[in-house]
VEXRO-316041 format. One line per field, with one value per residue (C-alpha): x, z, y; chain; residue in three letters; residue number from 1. Coordinates in steps of 0.001 Angstrom, whole numbers, plus 500000, padded with zeros to 6 digits. Layout:
N
c1 <- (X;...)
c3 <- (Z;...)
c2 <- (Y;...)
kedo <- (A;...)
marnu <- (ALA;...)
gupa <- (NUM;...)
end
This chain:
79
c1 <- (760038;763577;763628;765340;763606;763500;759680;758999;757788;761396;763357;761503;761991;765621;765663;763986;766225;768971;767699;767222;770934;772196;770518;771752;775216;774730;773573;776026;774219;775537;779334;778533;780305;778701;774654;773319;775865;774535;771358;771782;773772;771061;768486;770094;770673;767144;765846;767754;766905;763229;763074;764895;762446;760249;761634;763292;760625;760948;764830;765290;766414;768259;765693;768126;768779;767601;769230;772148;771923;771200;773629;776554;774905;774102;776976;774672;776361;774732;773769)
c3 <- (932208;931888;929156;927630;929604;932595;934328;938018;938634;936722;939379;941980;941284;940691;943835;945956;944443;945748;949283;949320;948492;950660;953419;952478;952469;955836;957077;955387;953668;949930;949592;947685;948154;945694;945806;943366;940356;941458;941463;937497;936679;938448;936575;933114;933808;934849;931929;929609;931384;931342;926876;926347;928417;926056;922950;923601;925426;924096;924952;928341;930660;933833;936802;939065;936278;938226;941169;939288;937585;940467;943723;941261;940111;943367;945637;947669;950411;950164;953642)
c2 <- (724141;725464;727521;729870;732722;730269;730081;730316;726928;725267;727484;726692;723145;723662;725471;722329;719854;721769;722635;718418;717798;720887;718755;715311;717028;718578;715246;712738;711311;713265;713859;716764;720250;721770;721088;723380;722466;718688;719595;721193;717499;715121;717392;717020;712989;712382;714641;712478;709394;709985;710796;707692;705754;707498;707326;703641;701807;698989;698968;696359;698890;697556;697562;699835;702287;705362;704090;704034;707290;709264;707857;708966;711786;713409;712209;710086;707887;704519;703123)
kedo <- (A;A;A;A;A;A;A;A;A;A;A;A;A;A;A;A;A;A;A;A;A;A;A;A;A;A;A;A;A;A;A;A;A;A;A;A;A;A;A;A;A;A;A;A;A;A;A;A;A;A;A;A;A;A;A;A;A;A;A;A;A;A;A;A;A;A;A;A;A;A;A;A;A;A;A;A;A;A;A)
marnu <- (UNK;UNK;UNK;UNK;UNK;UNK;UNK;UNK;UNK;UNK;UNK;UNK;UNK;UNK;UNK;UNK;UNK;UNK;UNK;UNK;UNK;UNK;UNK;UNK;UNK;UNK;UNK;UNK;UNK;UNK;UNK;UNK;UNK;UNK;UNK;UNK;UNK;UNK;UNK;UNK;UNK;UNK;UNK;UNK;UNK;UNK;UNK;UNK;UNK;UNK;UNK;UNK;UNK;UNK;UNK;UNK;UNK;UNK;UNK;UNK;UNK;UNK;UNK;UNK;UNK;UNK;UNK;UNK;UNK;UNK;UNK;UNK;UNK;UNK;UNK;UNK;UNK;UNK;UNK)
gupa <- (1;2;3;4;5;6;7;8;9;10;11;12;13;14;15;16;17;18;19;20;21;22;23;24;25;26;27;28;29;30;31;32;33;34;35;36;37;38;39;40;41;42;43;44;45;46;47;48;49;50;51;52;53;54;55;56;57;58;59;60;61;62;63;64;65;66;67;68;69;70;71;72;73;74;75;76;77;78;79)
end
């Protein structure tokens, strides 16, 4: 989807995940000051948290792992 020639559809993802934490920043919700570098990181931690669900299935991943990966990863305020 992100390629190295890039594809509509993988920038206008890119481009939604960073209108969403442009908005949680605006609302307090995110601490971020920079959403679209965030957006790039929470991409890359998600990608590599969803092949090693894949690849390590049988591996007894925490139950809150994406909760985990992505509050940090995004700057999310935790109410």
């Amino acid at each position: 989807m992100f390629g190295d020639h890039g594809s509509p559809q993988g920038a206008e993802a890119l481009r939604v995940l960073t209108d969403c934490l442009t908005a949680c920043a605006a609302s307090g919700d995110a601490l971020s000051d920079d959403p679209a570098t965030d957006a790039i990181v929470l991409w890359l931690g998600l990608h590599g948290l969803a092949h090693q669900r894949i690849v390590a299935s049988s591996y007894p991943w925490p139950t809150d792992i994406t909760r985990r990966l992505t509050v940090p990863l995004a700057h999310l305020v935790e109410n």
